[in-house]
Structures are given as C-alpha cells and as structure tokens.
KOLTI-178493 format. One line per 8 residues: number of its first residue (from 1); their letters; for each residue x negated, y, z of C-alpha. Coordinates in pm, 1 decimal. Example, Ala and Ser with C-alpha at 12.3 -4.5 7.8 and 13.67 -1.06 7.14 Angstrom:
1> as> -1230.0/-450.0/780.0  -1367.0/-106.0/714.0;
This chain:
1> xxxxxxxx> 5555.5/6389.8/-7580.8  5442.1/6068.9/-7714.2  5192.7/6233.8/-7893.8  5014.1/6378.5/-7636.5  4691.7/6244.1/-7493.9  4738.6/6061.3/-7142.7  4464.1/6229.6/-6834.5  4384.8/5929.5/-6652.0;
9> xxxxxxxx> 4199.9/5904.8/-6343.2  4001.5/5586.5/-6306.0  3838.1/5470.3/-5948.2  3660.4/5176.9/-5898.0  3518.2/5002.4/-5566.8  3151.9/5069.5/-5553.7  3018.0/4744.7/-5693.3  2887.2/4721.7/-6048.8;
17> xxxxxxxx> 3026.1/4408.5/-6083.5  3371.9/4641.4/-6094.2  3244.1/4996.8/-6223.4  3140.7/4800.8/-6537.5  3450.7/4660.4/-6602.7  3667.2/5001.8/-6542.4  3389.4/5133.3/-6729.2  3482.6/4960.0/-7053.1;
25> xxxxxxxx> 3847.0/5005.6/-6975.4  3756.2/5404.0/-6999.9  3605.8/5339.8/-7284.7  3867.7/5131.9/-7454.4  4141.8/5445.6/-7352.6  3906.2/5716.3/-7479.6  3855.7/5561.9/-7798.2  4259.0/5646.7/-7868.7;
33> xxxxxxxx> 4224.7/5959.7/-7753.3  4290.2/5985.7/-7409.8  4121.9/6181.1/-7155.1  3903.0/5974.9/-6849.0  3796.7/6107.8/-6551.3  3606.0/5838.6/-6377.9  3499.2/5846.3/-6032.4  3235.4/5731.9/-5786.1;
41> xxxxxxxx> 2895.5/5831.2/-5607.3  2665.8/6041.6/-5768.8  2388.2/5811.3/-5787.1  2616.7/5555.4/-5902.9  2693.6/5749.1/-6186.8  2376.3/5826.8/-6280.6  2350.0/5481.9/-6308.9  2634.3/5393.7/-6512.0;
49> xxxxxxxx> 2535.4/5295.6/-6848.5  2567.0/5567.4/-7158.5  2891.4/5659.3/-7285.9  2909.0/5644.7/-7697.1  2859.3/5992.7/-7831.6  3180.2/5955.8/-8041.3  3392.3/5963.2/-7718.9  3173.4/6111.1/-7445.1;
57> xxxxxxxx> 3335.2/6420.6/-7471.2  3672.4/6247.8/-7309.2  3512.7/6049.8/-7045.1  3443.7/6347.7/-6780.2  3201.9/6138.8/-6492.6  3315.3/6256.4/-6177.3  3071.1/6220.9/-5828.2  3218.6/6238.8/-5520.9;
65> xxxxxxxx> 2938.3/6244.1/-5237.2  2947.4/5955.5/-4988.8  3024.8/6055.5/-4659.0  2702.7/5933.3/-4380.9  2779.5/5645.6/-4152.8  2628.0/5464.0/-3892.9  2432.7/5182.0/-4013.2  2426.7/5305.5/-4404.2;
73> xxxxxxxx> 2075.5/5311.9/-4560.0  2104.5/5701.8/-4690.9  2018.7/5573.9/-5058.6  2285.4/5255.1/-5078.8  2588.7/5368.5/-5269.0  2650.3/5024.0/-5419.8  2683.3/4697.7/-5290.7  2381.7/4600.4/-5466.5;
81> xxxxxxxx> 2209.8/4857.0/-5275.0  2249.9/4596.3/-4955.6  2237.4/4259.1/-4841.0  2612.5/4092.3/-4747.9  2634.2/4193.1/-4380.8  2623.5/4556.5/-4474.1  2857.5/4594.5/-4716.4  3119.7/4673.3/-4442.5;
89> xxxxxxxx> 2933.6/4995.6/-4384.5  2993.2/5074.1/-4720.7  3383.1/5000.0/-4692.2  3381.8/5273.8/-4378.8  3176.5/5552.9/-4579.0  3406.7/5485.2/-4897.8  3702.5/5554.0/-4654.7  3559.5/5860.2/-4590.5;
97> xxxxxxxx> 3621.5/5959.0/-4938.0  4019.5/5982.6/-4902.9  4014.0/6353.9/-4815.3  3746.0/6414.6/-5125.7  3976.4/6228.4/-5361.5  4299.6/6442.0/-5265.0  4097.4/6776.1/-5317.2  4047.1/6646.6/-5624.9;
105> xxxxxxxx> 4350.4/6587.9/-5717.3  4513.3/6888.1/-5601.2  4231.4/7071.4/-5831.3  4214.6/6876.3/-6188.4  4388.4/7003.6/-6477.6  4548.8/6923.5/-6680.7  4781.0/6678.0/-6380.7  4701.3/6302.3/-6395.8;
113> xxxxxxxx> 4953.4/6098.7/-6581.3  4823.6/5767.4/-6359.3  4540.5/5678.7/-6139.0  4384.5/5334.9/-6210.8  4220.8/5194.5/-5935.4  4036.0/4864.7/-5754.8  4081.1/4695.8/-5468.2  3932.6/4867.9/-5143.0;
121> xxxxxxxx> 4191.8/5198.3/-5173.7  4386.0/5094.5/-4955.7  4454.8/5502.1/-4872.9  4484.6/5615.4/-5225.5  4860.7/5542.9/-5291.0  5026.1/5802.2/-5036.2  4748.4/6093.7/-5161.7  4874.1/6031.6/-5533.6;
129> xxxxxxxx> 5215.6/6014.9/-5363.6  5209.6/6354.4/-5236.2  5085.8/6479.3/-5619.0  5316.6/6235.2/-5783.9  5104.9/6071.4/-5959.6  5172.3/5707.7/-5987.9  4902.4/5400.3/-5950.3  4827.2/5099.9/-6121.5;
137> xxxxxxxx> 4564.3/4831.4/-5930.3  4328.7/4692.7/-6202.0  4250.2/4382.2/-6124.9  3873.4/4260.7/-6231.7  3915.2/3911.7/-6147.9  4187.0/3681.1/-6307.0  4507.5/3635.1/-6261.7  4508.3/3286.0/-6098.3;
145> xxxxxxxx> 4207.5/3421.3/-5832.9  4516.6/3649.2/-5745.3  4767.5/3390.5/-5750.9  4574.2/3158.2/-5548.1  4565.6/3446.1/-5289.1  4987.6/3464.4/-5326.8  5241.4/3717.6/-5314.7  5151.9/4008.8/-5036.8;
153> xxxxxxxx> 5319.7/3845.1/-4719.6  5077.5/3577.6/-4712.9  4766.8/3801.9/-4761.7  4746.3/3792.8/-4361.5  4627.5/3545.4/-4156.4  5045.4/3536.1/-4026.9  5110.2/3323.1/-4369.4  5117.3/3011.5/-4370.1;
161> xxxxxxxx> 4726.0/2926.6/-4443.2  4530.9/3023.0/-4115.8  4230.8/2709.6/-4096.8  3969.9/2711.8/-4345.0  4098.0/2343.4/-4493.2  4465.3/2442.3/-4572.1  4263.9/2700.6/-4828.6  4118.6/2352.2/-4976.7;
169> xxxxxxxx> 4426.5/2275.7/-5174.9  4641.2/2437.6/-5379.1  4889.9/2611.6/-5246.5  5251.5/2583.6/-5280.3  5363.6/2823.4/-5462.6  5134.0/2716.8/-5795.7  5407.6/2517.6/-5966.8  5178.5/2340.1/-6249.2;
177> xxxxxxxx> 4979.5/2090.4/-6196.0  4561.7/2257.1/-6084.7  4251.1/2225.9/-5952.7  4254.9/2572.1/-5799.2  4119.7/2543.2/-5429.8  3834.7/2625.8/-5240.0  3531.7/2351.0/-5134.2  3557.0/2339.5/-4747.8;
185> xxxxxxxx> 3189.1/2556.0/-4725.6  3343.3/2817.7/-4960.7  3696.6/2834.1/-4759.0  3463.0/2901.4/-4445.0  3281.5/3195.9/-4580.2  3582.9/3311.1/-4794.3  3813.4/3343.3/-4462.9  3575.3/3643.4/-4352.0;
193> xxxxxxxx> 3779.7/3860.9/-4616.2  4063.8/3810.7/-4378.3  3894.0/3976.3/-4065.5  3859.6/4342.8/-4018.6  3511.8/4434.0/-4054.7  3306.8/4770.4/-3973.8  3565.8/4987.6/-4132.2  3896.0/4856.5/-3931.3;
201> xxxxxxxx> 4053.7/4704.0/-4219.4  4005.7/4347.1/-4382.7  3939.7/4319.5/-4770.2  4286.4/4124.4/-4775.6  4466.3/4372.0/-4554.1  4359.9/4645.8/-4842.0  4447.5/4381.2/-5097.8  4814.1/4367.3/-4983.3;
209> xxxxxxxx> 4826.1/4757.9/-4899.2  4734.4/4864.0/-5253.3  4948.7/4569.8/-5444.6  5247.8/4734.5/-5199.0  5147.5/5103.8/-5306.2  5086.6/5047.1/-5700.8  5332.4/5089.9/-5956.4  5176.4/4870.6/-6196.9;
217> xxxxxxxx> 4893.9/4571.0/-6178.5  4666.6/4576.8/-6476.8  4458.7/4224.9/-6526.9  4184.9/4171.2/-6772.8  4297.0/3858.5/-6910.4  4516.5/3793.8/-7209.6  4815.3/3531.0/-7246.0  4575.7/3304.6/-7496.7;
225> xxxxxxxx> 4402.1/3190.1/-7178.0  4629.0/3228.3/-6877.1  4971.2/3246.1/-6956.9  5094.2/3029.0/-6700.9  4871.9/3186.2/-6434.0  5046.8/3550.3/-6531.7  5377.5/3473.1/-6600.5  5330.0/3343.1/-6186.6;
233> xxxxxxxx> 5173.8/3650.6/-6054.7  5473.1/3837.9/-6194.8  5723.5/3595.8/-6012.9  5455.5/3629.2/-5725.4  5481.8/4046.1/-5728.1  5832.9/4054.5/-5824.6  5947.6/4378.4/-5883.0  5574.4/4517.2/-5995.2;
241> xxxxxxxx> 5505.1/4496.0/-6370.2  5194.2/4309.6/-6411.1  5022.1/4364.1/-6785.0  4739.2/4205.1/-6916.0  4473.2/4441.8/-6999.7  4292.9/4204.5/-7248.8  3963.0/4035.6/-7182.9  3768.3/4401.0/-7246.2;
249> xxxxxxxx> 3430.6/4217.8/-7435.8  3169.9/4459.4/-7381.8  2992.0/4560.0/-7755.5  2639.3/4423.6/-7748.7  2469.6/4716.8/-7944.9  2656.6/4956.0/-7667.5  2493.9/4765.8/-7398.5  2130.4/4761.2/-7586.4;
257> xxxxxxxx> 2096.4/5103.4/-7568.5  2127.1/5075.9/-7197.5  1892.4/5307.6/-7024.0  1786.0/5054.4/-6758.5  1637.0/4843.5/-7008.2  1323.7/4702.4/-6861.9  1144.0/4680.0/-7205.2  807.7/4482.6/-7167.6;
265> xxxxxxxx> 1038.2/4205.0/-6982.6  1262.8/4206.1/-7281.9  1058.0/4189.4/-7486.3  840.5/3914.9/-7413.8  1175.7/3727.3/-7356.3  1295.3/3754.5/-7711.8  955.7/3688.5/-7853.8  1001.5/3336.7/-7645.5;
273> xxxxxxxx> 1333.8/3311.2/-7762.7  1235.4/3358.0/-8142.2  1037.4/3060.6/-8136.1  1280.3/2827.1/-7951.8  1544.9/2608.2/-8181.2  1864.3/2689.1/-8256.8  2113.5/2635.3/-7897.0  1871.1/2469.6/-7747.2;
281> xxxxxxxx> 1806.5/2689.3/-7457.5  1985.3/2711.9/-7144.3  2041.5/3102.6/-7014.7  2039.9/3085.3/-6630.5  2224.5/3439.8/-6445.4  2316.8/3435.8/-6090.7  2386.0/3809.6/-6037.2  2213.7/4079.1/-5832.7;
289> xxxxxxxx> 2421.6/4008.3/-5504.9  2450.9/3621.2/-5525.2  2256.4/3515.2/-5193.2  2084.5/3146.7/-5214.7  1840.4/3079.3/-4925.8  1441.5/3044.2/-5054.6  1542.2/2649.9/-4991.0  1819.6/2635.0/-5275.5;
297> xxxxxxxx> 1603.7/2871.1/-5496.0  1345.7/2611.6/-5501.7  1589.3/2321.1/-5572.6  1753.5/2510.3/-5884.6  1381.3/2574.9/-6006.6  1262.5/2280.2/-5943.1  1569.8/2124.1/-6131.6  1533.0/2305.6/-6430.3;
305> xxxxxxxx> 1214.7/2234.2/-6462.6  1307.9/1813.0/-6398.4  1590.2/1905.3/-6655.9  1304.4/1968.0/-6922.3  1595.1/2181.5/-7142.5  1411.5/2513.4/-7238.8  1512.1/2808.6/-7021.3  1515.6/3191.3/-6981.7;
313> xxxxxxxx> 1574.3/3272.0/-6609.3  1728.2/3621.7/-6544.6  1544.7/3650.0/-6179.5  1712.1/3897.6/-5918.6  1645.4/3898.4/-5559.5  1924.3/4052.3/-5391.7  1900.3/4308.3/-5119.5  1726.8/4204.6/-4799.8;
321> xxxxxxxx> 1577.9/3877.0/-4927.8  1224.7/4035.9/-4858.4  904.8/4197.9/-5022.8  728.0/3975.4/-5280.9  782.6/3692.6/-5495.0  610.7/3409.5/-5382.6  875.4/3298.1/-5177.1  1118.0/3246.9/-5384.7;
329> xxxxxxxx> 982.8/3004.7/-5670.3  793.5/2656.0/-5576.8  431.6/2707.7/-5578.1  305.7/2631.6/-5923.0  662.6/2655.3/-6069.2  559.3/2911.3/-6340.0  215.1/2757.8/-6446.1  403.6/2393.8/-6519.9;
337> xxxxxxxx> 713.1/2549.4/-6709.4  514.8/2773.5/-6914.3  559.3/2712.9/-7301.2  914.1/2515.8/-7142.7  1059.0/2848.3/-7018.8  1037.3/3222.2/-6931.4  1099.8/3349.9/-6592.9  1234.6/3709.1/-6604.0;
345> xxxxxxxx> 1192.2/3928.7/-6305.7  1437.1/4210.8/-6294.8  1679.4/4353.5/-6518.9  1723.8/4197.9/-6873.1  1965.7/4293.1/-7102.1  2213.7/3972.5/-7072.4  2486.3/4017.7/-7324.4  2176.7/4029.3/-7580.1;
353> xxxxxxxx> 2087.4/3709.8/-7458.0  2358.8/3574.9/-7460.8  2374.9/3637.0/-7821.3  2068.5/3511.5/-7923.4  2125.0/3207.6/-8173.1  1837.0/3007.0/-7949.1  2106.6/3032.5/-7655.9  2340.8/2692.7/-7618.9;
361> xxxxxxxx> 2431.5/2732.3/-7244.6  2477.0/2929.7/-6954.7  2417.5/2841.1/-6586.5  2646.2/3085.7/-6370.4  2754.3/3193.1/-6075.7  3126.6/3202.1/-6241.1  3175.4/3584.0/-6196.6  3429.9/3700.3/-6421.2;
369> xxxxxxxx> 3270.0/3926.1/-6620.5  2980.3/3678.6/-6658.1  3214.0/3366.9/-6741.9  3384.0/3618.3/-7022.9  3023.9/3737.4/-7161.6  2928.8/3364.0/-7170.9  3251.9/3247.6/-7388.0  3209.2/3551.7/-7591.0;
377> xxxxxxxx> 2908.4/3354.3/-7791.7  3100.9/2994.0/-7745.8  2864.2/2894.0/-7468.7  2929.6/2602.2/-7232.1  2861.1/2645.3/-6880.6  2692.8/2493.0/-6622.5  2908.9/2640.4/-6321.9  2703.1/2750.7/-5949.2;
385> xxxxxxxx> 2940.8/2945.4/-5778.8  2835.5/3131.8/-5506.8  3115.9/3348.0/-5355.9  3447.0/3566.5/-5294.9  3669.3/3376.7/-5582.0  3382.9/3242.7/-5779.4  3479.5/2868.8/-5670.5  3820.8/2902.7/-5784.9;
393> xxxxxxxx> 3688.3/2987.1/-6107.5  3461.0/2721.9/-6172.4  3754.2/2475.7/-6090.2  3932.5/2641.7/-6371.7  3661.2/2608.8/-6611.2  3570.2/2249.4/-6579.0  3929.6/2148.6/-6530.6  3954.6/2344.0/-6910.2;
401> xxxxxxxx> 3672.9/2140.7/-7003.9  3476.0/2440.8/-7036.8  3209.1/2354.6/-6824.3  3058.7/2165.3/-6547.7  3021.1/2212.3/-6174.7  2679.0/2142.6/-5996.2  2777.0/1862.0/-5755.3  2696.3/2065.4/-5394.9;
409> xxxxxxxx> 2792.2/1927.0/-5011.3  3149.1/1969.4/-4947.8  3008.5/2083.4/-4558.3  2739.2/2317.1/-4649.6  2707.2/2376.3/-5024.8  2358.5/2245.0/-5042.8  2277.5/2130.8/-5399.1  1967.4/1884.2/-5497.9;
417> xxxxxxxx> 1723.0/1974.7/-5796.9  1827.1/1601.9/-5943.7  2184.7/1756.1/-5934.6  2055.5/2074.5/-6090.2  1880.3/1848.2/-6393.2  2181.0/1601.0/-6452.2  2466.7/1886.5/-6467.8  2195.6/2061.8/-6724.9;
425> xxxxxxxx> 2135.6/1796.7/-6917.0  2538.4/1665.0/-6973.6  2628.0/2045.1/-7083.9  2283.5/2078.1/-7333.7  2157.7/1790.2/-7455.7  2341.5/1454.1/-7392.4  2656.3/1299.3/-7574.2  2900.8/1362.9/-7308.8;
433> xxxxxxxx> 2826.1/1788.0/-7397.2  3019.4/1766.0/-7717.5  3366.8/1781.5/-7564.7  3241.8/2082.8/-7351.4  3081.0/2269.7/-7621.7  3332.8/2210.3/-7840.5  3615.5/2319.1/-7595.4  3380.2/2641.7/-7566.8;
441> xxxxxxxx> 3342.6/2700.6/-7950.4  3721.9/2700.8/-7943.3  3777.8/2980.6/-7683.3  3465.9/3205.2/-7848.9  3778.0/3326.0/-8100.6  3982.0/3448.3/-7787.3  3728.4/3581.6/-7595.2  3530.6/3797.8/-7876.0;
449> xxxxxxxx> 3814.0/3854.3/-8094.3  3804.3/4189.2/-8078.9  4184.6/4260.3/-8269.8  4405.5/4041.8/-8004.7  4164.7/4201.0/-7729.7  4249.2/4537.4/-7866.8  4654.6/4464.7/-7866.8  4613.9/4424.8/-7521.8;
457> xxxxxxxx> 4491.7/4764.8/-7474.0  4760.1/4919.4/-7693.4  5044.0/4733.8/-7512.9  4887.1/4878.7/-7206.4  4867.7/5227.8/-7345.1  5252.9/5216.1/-7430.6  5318.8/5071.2/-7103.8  5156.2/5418.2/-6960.3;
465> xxxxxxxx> 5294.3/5603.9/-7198.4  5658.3/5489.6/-7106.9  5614.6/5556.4/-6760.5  5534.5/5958.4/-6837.4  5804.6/5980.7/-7097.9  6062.5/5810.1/-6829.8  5964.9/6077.8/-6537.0  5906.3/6371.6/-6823.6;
C-alpha cells in the first residue's frame, strides 16, 4: 500500500498570490509520483503558468465555472481581476462552488486520498466528510502570521482583542520575547477581516471554520527559520498535526518559460541590468493588488530617485486605479532617472531578476512568497508593507536583521520620499548595510537549499501516506 501513488486534490483561494504557491506544492508531489488534480476557474487556469513536461501527465488541471453574482465583473475570476472593495463578491461566487466541488468528488476516480486546501473553504470539510476524504489547510503565509492570529476561539471578535490597538502588541499567548504586532493604521484596516462581508461570512470566521474541519495544517516554512513560531502553532491547534511543508523555492528556469512573459519589457530590463555593477541595484516589487494612493506613488518615486542607488521598478497598477499612466509617476520622473534606472510597466519575470548578479536589494511589500524569492538570492530588504499580514512580517524581518522598515505614520501609514531614500541607502550602499546583508547571505543557504527544502516535502508525503495506510 505504501507503494502506491497518493490522488490528491488540491484547491486554492482564487488569488495568485496562493494558486502559485499550491501550484509548486503540486509540482513538488508530482515529481514523486503522485497524482494532482488541481482546481479553480477556467480562466484562472489558463493562466496558471506551464507544468514541466516530465510531470504534466500527473497534474490533471481541473476548471470549475464560477457561479454569476451580483456585482461580479463577468471576466474577474481572481482577485487581481478587482480592486479591494470587490473582492467580497468574489468570496460569494466562490461559495457558489460548494455544490460543483461535491459533484466532483462524488465523480473522480480513482477516490482522493486527501484534499489540500486554502483558506476561504470554509464549506469544503463536511462535502469531503460525506466522501471520507480527509483535509489538510495549507497555509501560504507563515506560521507566526497564524500564531499572531491565535488558537480558533479567539479568531472572533468574542476573544479577547476587539479595538484596533490591543492588535498593536503582541499578544499573550507568544511566550518569547517579539516584535510581532500590527502599526495602529494596519490594525485599522486589518480588523475588516473580522466583519462579514458580501458573502455572509468574515475571512476570520472561515479561518477558524476550516482550522476546526482539517485534519492536518500544512505551512510552507521549515524549522531552520521558525522553529519557535511552529512548535507554538502546534500548542496553539492542539490536537491538529501541523507539518512544515518546506519553503517550496520556485526553479527560476521553470518560471522563465512562463507564457506571460512580456518579452520587449524583459528584455530591455536585462540589457540595463547587464551594464549595471555587481549588487548594486535595488529591485523594487509591490505586487499586482498592493493599493498605494497616486500621493504615496509619487513619494516612493520620488525617493528612489533622491536615493540615487540604481533601480529596476516592476510597475503594476492594480485594479481600479484608472486608465493611463501619467498619474501615477511625478511628472518628469522617467526623463531624470534615465541611465539611473528602468521603470518596467507590466509583468516582468521577477525570480529572474532577482537572480541577476547586478541585484543587491529588494524593496517589498513583505508578501510571503516575495520575502522567500528575495532570500532565495541572499538579498536584503527594504520592507513596505502594505496589507492583510504583511506588517507582521516585516517586524519579523528587521527584528532578524534581515531588513529594514520604511519609517511610515503610526496614524495613517503615510511615508516621505526622504524616508524612502534613507531606508534605501542603509540596506545598499552605507556601512550600517553590512550586518543586514550579511544576516541575508546567511539565510540564502536555507531558503534556496533545495535538499533540506525537499525533506520537507518527503516528511509531508509520509505524513499523507500514514494517514491512508492507518484508515486502509
């Protein structure tokens, strides 16, 4: 029995920022031989970057059509698709897929041995119920994002945090000293994930409901980086088994091949970056969905450009921010940086910038994936976070010495272009960067060694595998 392959079902919430992640967890399984069959939207999968030829023939990419709701643009099936305030709508038409998903189920052969899903399912776990199937919640953010957020009785506003300030301090159950804790302007906007929205249910509310349904809760971290932080989420869980899924480094020449490559924009930017010195450049990467108003756009630009560190810019307006560009950078901003930087509009292939030996830094928004990307080439980081967890990850990395915050207003989270320029210059170019970089160089053998990453995945595998051999 241990010989045979596992069928796993793998769902992810409808953000790229997750199908990525469970995308290279598919991967990882279907490179031992297991069979995938990952879900989501049609036009999200078409989407979805290629899968290796070698194992394409185990990853079988399932659409399920998204229901039609009231206030849902027809085309949006990801959250990039939309600007913040809609996102809810998506929540209600994913919903919608609960009766698609147990069809499914009821129809795939061979049986699922598990179901690995995110977040937002808060239905899935009685459907895979009634087909005995058990569920693990992979978790694409790390484990102390989730600890910060506590065991499931205080994922309600009943616990004991109800005012944006008491989520401004650690709470009490972290039991090492940390830094973990929200800026008052990101508590404000971060308590919204405790209030139903369009759908009826509040991202917290599905939090708890799928942590209470799972069998198992999957993280992509590894021990080398959090141990502390995971060793607490089990005490936090008790009686769920939670197992570190490794960091899952994406493979650069995978993600060159990528069919949404915008090539002329590449490659002019690796022509600039050819010419540039060895780590001197700074890599700047807020996301697709990070929202800054046309104000705080113009104070980042016009702080790199005070800064005067060479830059590539990966520029994406989000959803809703408007037609045109003109908005959005300073007037003149491009004609006085050029030769200093390169402004890239759209989609640019970041892990291969990343890599780039003319790369020394990285200004992020602290996702996860991004902050793992970043460490994967040794890069210090010049930390912007924007939303959801994002601050309480940026307080991990600079209290790790990893990186550095941009000072912002603890009321608003305004930041100044002089802000911008110092926090630029400490990480790239000035004495006080050595401790950063060096601190960075150091964790580049964690976070792109690909052997202990790989453990992870076997440990998990076994962990699967014993589960199946214990109800077989």
């Amino acid at each position: 029995m241990d010989d045979v392959p596992l069928h796993v079902v793998v769902f992810p919430w409808l953000a790229f920022g997750h199908m990525l992640p469970f995308l290279e967890l598919s991967k990882s399984l279907a490179k031992r031989g297991h069979r995938i069959s990952f879900l989501s939207t049609p036009r999200n999968i078409r989407r979805l970057p290629n899968i290796p030829p070698q194992i394409a023939s185990l990853v079988d990419l399932v659409s399920l059509p998204l229901p039609k709701v009231d206030g849902l643009p027809e085309d949006a099936e990801a959250t990039t698709d939309l600007p913040p305030p809609e996102v809810q709508y998506l929540k209600k038409a994913f919903d919608g897929l609960d009766e698609p998903f147990a069809r499914f189920l009821q129809e795939v052969s061979p049986k699922p041995d598990w179901i690995i899903h995110d977040f937002c399912h808060h239905w899935i776990s009685p459907i895979a119920s009634r087909s005995k199937v058990p569920c693990a919640f992979f978790s694409i953010i790390p484990s102390s994002s989730l600890v910060f957020l506590g065991p499931p009785s205080e994922m309600k506003l009943g616990g004991l945090r109800r005012t944006p300030e008491q989520f401004t301090k650690p709470p009490e159950w972290i039991s090492f000293p940390s830094s973990a804790a929200f800026r008052l302007h990101e508590a404000r906007v971060f308590m919204e994930h405790y209030r139903d929205n369009a759908s009826g249910f509040s991202d917290i509310q599905r939090l708890e409901r799928i942590i209470q349904g799972c069998e198992l809760v999957a993280i992509r971290s590894c021990k080398e980086f959090e141990s502390d932080w995971l060793a607490l989420l089990e005490e936090l869980y008790e009686k769920k088994t939670v197992v570190p899924v490794g960091l899952l480094p994406p493979h650069v020449q995978e993600r060159i091949e990528d069919v949404h490559t915008n090539t002329t924009g590449a490659a002019q930017v690796f022509e600039w970056l050819n010419g540039q010195t060895p780590g001197s450049v700074v890599y700047v990467a807020l996301g697709s969905e990070a929202m800054l108003s046309v104000e705080l756009m113009h104070e980042l630009a016009l702080g790199l450009e005070l800064s005067e560190v060479p830059f590539v810019w990966a520029l994406r307006k989000p959803a809703g921010m408007g037609a045109g560009d003109v908005e959005i950078l300073p007037e003149g901003f491009e004609d006085r940086t050029r030769g200093l930087g390169v402004v890239a509009k759209g989609w640019i292939p970041q892990l291969s910038v990343l890599a780039h030996p003319s790369v020394g830094g990285f200004l992020t928004h602290c996702g996860w994936s991004s902050i793992i990307e970043g460490l994967q080439f040794g890069h210090a980081l010049i930390l912007l976070p924007l939303f959801v967890d994002q601050g309480l990850i940026a307080r991990i990395m600079e209290e790790k010495k990893i990186g550095l915050e941009v000072p912002r207003n603890e009321e608003d989270g305004s930041f100044s272009k002089e802000g911008v320029a110092k926090a630029i210059r400490l990480i790239m170019v000035e004495e006080e960067a050595e401790p950063f970089r060096c601190k960075a160089g150091d964790l580049k053998e964690v976070f792109s060694d690909n052997g202990s990453q790989e453990r992870y995945v076997d440990n998990f595998v076994r962990c699967l595998k014993n589960r199946r051999e214990k109800q077989g």
